[in-house]
VOGU-733917 format. One record per residue (C-alpha): residue in one letter; x, y, z. Coordinates in steps of 0.05 Angstrom, whole numbers, plus 5000, padded with zeros to 4 digits. Example, Ala and Ser with C-alpha at 12.3 -4.5 7.8 and 13.67 -1.06 7.14 Angstrom:
REM residues 2
A524649105156 S527349795143 
This chain:
REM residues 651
X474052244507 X479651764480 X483851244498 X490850954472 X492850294481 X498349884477 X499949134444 X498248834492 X491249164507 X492949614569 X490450254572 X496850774568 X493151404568 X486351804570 X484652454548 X479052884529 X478753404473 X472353844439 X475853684373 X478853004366 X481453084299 X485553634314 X487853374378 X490052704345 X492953074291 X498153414343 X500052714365 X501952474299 X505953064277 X513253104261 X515952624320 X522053054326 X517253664353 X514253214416 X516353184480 X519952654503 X514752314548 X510152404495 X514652074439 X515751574476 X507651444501 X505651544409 X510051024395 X508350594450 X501150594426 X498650114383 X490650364374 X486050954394 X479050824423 X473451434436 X467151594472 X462952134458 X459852484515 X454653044511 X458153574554 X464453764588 X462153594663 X461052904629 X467352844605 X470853154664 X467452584704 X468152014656 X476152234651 X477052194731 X473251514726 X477951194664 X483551454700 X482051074768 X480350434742 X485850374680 X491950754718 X494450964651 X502251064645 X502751674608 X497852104649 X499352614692 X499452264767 X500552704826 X504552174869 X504052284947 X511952394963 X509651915028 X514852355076 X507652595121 X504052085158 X497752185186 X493952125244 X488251565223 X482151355260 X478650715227 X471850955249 X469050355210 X471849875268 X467349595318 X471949885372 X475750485326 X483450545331 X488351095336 X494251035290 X499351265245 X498751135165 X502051315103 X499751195039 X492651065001 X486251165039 X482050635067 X474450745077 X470950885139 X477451235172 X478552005185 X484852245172 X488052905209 X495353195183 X499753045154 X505053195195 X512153035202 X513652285235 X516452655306 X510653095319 X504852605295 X507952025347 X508152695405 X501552925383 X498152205387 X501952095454 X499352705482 X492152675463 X491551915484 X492152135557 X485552505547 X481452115497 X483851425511 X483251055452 X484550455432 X491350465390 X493849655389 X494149315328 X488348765316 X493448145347 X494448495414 X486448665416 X484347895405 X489947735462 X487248215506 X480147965495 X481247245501 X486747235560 X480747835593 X487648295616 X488948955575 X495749085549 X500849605581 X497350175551 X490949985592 X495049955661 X498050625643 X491050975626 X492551145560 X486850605531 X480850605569 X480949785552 X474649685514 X477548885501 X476248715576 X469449145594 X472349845636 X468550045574 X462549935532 X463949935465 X458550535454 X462850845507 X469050775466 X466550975399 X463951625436 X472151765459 X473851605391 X468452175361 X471152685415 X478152535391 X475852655322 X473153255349 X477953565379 X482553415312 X477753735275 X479154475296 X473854455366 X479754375418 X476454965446 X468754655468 X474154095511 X478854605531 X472354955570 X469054315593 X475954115625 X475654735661 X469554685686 X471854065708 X477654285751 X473354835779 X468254325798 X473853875840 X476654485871 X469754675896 X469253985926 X476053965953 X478453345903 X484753645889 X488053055866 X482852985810 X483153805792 X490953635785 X490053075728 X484353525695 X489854145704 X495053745665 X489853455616 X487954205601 X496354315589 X496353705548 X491053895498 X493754635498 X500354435484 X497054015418 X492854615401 X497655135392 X502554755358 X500255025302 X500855725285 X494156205267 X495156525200 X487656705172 X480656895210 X478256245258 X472856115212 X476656045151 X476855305122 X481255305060 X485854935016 X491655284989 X495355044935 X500855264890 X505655064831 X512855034810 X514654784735 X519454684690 X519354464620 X519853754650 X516553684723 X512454134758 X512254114841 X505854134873 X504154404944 X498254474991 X497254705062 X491054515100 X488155185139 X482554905179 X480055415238 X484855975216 X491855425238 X496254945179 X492554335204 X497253985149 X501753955086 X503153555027 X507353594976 X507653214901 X512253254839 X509753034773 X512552884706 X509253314640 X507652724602 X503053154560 X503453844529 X499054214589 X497654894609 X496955104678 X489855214684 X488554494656 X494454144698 X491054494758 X484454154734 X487653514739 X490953644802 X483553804834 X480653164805 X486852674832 X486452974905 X479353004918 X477352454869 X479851914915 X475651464960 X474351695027 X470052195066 X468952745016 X464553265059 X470253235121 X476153325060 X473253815016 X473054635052 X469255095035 X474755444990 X479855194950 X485055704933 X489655644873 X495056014833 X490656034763 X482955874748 X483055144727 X480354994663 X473954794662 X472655184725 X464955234716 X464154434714 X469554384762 X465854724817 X459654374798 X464053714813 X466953914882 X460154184906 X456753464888 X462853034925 X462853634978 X454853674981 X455154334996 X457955004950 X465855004938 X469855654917 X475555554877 X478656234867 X485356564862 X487557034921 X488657754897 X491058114959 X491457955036 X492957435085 X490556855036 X495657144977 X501257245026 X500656555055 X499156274971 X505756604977 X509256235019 X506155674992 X509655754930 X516555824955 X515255104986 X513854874914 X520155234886 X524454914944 X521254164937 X522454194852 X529754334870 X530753824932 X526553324883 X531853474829 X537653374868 X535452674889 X532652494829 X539552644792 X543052084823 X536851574821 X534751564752 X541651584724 X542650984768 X536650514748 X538550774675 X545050584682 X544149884705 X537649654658 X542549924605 X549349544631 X544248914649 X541048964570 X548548924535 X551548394580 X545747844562 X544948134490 X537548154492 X534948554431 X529848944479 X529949404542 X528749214598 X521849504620 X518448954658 X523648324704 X519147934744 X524047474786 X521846754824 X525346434875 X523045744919 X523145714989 X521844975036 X525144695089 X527343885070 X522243885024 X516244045070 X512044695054 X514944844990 X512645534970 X514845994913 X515046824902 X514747304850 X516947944850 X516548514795 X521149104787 X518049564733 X523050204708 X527849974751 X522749954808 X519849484860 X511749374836 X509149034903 X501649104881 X504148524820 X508148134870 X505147324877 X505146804920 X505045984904 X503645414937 X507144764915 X504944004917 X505043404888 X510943214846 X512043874832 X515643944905 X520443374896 X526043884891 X527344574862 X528244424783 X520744114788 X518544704832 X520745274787 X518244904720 X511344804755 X511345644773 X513345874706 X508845344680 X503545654705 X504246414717 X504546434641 X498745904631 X494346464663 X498146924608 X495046584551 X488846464584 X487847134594 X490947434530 X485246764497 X480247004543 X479347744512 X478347824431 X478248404406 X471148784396 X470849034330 X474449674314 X478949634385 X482949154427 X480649004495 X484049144558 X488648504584 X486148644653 X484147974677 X484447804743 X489547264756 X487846434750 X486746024820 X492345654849 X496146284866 X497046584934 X493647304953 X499747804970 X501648055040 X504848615004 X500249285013 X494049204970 X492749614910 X485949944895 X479949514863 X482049714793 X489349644802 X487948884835 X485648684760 X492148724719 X496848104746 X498047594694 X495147934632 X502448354618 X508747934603 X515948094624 X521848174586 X525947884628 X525747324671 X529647224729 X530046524769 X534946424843 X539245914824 X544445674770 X543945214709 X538644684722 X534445204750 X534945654691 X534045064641 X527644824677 X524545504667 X526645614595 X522944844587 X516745174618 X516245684571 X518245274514 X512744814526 X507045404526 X510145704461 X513046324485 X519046544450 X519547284464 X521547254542 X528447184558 X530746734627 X536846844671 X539546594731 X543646814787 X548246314827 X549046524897 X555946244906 X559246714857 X553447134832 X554646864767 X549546924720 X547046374678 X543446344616 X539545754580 X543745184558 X549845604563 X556445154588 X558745764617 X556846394665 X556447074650 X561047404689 X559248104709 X564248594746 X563048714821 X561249434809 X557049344757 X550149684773 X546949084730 X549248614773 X547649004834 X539549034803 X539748284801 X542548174865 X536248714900 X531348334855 X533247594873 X533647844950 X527448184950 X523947404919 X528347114982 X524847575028 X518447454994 X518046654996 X521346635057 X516247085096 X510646605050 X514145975079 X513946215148 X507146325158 X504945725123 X509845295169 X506745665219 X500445505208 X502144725183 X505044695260 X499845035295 X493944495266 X499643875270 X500843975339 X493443875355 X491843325302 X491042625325 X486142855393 X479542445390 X473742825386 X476643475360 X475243665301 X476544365260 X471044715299 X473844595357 X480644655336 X479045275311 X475045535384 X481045335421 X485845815386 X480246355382 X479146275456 X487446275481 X489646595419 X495746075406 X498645345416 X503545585474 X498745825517 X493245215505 X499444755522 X500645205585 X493045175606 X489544685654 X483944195647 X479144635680 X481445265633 X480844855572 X473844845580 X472045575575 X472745525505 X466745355465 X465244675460 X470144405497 X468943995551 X471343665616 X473542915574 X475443305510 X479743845547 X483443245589 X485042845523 X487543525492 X492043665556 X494842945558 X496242885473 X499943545486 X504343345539 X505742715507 X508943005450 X512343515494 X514842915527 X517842615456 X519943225428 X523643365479 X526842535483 X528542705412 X532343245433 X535942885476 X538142385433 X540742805379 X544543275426 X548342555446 X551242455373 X553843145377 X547743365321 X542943855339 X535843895304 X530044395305 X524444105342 
């Protein structure tokens, strides 16, 4: 097993070989004979590390593992094309919840599909009227519970309302397992017991009640033969196929579970390395069922691909251990399975092309406008890595800052921070944005101090980032991925604002000693864009794409501090409006907005209702009432006042 780094200590790619001087050897041959991805991954590369391991299911495992936790650039990553969501139920909830998610997997949820967004929303629709689960999002559930009515999903019977008690949670969990159930390929056991069912309330003359079990029978129906049979009902497979170029190869899989396409996915991939088939199917197998989740529900009993994967011995020995029961990973030869590996394929061949096609236009785009954005500022390097920081307050109060990376040309939420600013440093923007800078590349040298290099390698920068800084409410990356914030510098920075901003963030950087990260601004007014002591703007044409890439990176930081700002003014409001009540302290505080759920409806609430909550009572809930309808009372005198002058002010 070996490992290339880069300068600055990151982990660019893993591989494994039986002969490592020959494989090296191949990498450092006559550049002009390597692919481009792997030109450019050699030269990127500033050491080699290596771990011997004493056989290849070893290394098989320990190349999945480096892989996960280091994220390496230059490997071979199937990426999800996130057009199927699926149907999710977070089983590892108290009171489980139907819903709809894209993206990585979370633990203790079972995923069905994917499918395509108009038939997952019918299909969840459809099956809530006979397994009513919960399906609200976490807000409306504590709402529910603490005002003790359901939502409109509960007065419609399509939640059977576990937050108010027409349910025991044991009750609920059991609807949730039947749901899984039935998703799982045994609509069938349901379909009969619904029968029986009807039957029943026919015998007894409840023919109201055999007419809701009658259309609950043509709901689930309608769900269950959506899908069409194409193999024996006991056949639980995974059938994948490949189409590749020199450059890309496309990457599909149906689902068969029960004999029926319970679901599809699709991935396109870029050749870094020179790989065969077989072995690009071996990484293929590792990436899908490598990931976190529930492996025995994931993993059928066959896996069916195009060519025997290399490694195929060890390979099988993997799957069965994640699995905990025998996989077969074969290649169809004849039949139903090699028609529909068929069919399969063609999807491949159609996705390369559609992937092409959009592809065409995008990278020559991002291309286009790092290049056009690199000559107009002169800077000696590309453009690999802006990270772009903007402030957000409102007269002062709350100040807040964001930062955003783009990567390639590319938004990288999972690097995206958050900053809380006080003390001097909020006295106005120029002292705000030195402060930031200051110290988003403090933790830089701290954590590029922080790691010397063991003898014979350089360590990984992969620190995790310094206090002070806000966690993201951007989607959040995997454990390993959550490491790498602070440790890798940008080439460029980019500030939201003109000259004094722009000078105040060059003096940051200045002061720690960094001389090899370049600072711009951009000027809302004109979009001009300013560099560091320069008298005058640069001036870049309306249709340039560079200045189109700075004007989706500074709006994207707007976004970003501004949603920040919100929620802390939010919050600053909330515990304001209840400050200055004898007797209540944060506990209390805290009960009240448990027990109502927010500050509009404890202001609407009596005396008496104040003192369901905990630890409230009948002198502490009439001081609360009366301190909140005395500033009701001046807020709204203030009001008044200022709509007299002709000036209007938020409240």
């Amino acid at each position: 097993m070996y490992r290339f780094r880069d300068p600055h200590g990151r982990v660019i790619y893993v591989g494994k070989a039986k002969n490592l001087r020959s494989r090296l050897n191949s990498y450092f041959a006559n550049p002009a004979g390597l692919l481009p991805k792997t030109h450019a991954m050699v030269h990127a590369a500033s050491s080699v590390e290596w771990t011997v391991v004493a056989s290849e299911l070893e290394s098989l495992q320990l190349e999945y593992t480096w892989i996960k936790e280091f994220k390496p650039r230059f490997n071979v990553v199937f990426r999800d094309d996130k057009s199927y969501p699926y149907l999710a139920v977070t089983m590892g909830e108290k009171l489980p919840r139907v819903q709809v998610l894209r993206g990585e997997r979370r633990k203790g949820t079972r995923y069905f599909g994917p499918y395509t967004a108009g038939a997952i929303r019918e299909t969840m629709d459809t099956l809530l009227r006979v397994f009513p689960v919960r399906s609200c999002s976490p807000g409306v559930l504590k709402r529910a519970q603490a005002s003790g009515r359901p939502c409109l999903l509960g007065y419609i019977d399509k939640c059977s309302a576990p937050c108010v008690g027409r349910v025991t949670p044991e009750e609920h969990r059991q609807l949730a397992e039947d749901f899984c159930a039935f998703m799982g390929g045994e609509a069938g056991r349901f379909i009969r017991r619904l029968e029986k069912e009807m039957a029943d309330a026919v015998a007894g003359l409840d023919y109201e009640r055999a007419a809701r079990v009658r259309d609950d029978i043509a709901a689930l129906r309608k769900v269950f033969e959506r899908n069409a049979v194409v193999l024996s009902e006991d056949t639980e497979a995974d059938v994948f196929a490949l189409h590749e170029d020199d450059l890309e190869a496309s990457v599909q899989v149906f689902h068969v579970r029960g004999g029926r396409i319970r679901g599809q996915r699709g991935w396109v991939v870029e050749k870094v390395e020179d790989m065969t088939t077989p072995e690009l199917i071996e990484h293929l197998l590792q990436q899908v069922y490598g990931e976190d989740g529930e492996y025995q529900e994931r993993i059928p009993r066959e896996v069916l691909v195009p060519e025997s994967p290399a490694n195929h011995a060890e390979l099988i020995e993997w799957l069965g251990g994640l699995r905990g029961a025998k996989v077969d990973v074969r290649v169809p030869q004849r039949g139903d399975k090699a028609a529909l590996m068929s069919t399969v394929r063609e999807n491949a061949e159609q996705a390369l092309k559609l992937h092409k096609v959009r592809r065409a236009g995008d990278i020559t785009v991002r291309s286009q406008a790092l290049q056009e954005l690199q000559e107009a500022l002169e800077l000696p390097v590309p453009l690999l890595r802006i990270e772009c920081f903007d402030i957000s307050h409102v007269q002062g109060t709350n100040v807040v800052a964001s930062m955003v990376v783009v990567e390639d040309g590319l938004p990288k939420k999972a690097d995206y921070r958050k900053f809380s600013i006080t003390g001097d440093a909020a006295r106005d923007d120029t002292a705000a944005m030195h402060d930031v800078l200051t110290r988003r590349f403090r933790h830089y040298l701290q954590d590029k101090a922080a790691q010397p290099p063991k003898s014979g390698e350089i360590q990984s920068g992969e620190i995790p980032s310094g206090a002070g800084e806000e966690p993201s409410d951007e989607p959040k990356p995997t454990a390993p991925a959550a490491k790498a914030k602070f440790a890798y510098p940008p080439n460029l920075v980019v500030v939201d604002g003109g000259q004094p901003q722009v000078n105040a963030a060059a003096r940051a950087l200045a002061g720690l000693g960094i001389d090899d990260v370049y600072v711009v601004g951009l000027a809302k007014r004109l979009e001009e864009v300013w560099l560091p002591d320069s008298d005058f703007p640069v001036i870049l044409p309306r249709t340039s794409q560079g200045l189109y890439l700075l004007q989706r990176i500074r709006d994207e930081a707007h976004r970003f501090a501004i949603t920040f700002h919100r929620q802390k003014r939010g919050k600053a409001m909330t515990v304001s409006a209840l400050d200055g009540v004898p007797g209540l302290g944060e506990a209390k505080r805290k009960a009240l907005l448990s027990h109502f759920g927010s500050l509009k409806k404890i202001k609407a609430a009596s005396v008496a209702e104040l003192t369901g909550a905990k630890g409230i009572g009948p002198a502490l809930a009439e001081a609360v009432s009366r301190h909140l309808g005395e500033a009701a009372e001046r807020d709204g005198a203030a009001v008044a006042v200022n709509m007299t002058t002709g000036e209007i002010l938020e409240s």
